[in-house]
N, C-alpha and C positions, 0 to 999 in steps of 0.2 A: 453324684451330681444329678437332679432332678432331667428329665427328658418328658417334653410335652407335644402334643398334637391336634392340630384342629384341623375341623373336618367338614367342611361344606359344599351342599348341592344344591346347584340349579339348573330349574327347565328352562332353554331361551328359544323361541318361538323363530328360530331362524334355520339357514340350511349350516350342513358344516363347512360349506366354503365361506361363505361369509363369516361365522362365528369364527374359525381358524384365520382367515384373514384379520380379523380383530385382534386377537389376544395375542398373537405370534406379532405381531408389529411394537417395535419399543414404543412409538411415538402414541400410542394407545395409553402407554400407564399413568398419563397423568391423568387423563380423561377417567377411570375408574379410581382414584386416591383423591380423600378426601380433603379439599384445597387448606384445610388447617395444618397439614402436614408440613406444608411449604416444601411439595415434592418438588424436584428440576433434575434432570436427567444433566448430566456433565459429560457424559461423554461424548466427542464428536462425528460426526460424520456415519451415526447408525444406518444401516444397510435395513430396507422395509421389512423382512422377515427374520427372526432370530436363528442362529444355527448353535451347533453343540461347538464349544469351545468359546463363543463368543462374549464377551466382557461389559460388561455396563455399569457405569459408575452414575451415582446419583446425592445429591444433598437432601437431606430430610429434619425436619423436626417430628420426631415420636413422641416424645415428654416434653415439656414444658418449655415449649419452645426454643428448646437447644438443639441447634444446627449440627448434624449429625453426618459425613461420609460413610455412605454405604455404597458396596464392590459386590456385585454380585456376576458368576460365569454360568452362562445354558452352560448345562453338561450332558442333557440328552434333549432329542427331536426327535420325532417319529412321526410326522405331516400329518394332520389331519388328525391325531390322536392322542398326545401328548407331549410335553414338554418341562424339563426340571430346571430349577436353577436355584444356586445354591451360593450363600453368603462366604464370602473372601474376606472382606473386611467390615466389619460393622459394630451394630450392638451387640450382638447376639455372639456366642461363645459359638453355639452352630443354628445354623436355619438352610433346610432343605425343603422343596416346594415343589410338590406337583400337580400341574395343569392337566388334567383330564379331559375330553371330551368325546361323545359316543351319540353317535344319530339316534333318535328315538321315537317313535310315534308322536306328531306334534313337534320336532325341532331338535334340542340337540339337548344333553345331559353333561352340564358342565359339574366335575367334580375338582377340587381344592383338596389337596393335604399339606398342612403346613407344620414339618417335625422341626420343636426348636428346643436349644437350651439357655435358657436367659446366665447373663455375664455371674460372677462372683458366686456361683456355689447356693450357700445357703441364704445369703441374702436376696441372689436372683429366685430360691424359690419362693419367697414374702412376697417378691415384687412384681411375680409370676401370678398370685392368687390376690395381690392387692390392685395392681394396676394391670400388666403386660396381658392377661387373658380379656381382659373386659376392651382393654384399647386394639385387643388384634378383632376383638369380634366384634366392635364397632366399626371400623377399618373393611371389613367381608360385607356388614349389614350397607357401607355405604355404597362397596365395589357391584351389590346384590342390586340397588336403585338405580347406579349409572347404567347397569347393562338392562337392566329393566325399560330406562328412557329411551338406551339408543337402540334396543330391540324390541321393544313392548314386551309384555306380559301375555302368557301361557293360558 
């Protein structure tokens, strides 16, 4: 089975409390997903900051406007440094995701690793190099703008 990874950085012209305040908050991710997605978080009663074990469920259309559940659990925190969290139920056969971030001359060094394996084998690897790379790194290019407006540019 095909195992893929993407990998993106950015500088945000902010401190790390703020910028860790951002991204660690659930009620943040809609504000960075791009509204064609028809992202909505479903889960109730989210707590402001994320912790390890904690569960979030959300409806999405990825493709072609097919309403999608996706389950995702933090499985690691580290305050002010990182944060993973990793698909339970969804598209993806596996998708693991790490939030990085690192103080840096000028603000903070937000790093993304996102290892996944798209569903059905060989046909998710077609659909890995026809669609699934192009729509996650349009997806990153949009999450790269929002954080851009709500923190300016570097």
């Amino acid at each position: 089975m095909a195992f893929y990874q993407l990998k993106t950085e950015q500088l945000i012209p902010a401190s790390l409390e703020e910028v860790w305040g951002f991204i660690s908050s659930p009620a943040n991710l809609q504000k960075i997903t791009p509204p064609g997605m028809g992202f909505e978080i479903t889960s109730g009663d989210l707590p402001g900051e994320m912790y390890p074990g904690m569960i979030i469920s959300y409806k999405v259309k990825p493709l072609l406007g097919i309403p999608t559940t996706w389950v995702t659990e933090i499985t690691q925190v580290e305050e002010k440094k990182y944060f993973v969290d990793e698909q339970r139920v969804g598209p993806y056969s596996m998708w693991h995701h790490q939030h990085r971030i690192t103080p840096v001359e000028g603000g903070v060094l937000m790093e993304d690793i996102v290892s996944y394996r798209p569903p059905m084998a060989f046909l998710g690897a077609i659909a890995n190099a026809v669609i699934i790379k192009k729509k996650l790194r349009q997806i990153f290019d949009y999450r790269r703008k929002a954080l851009e407006k709500h923190f300016g540019t570097a």
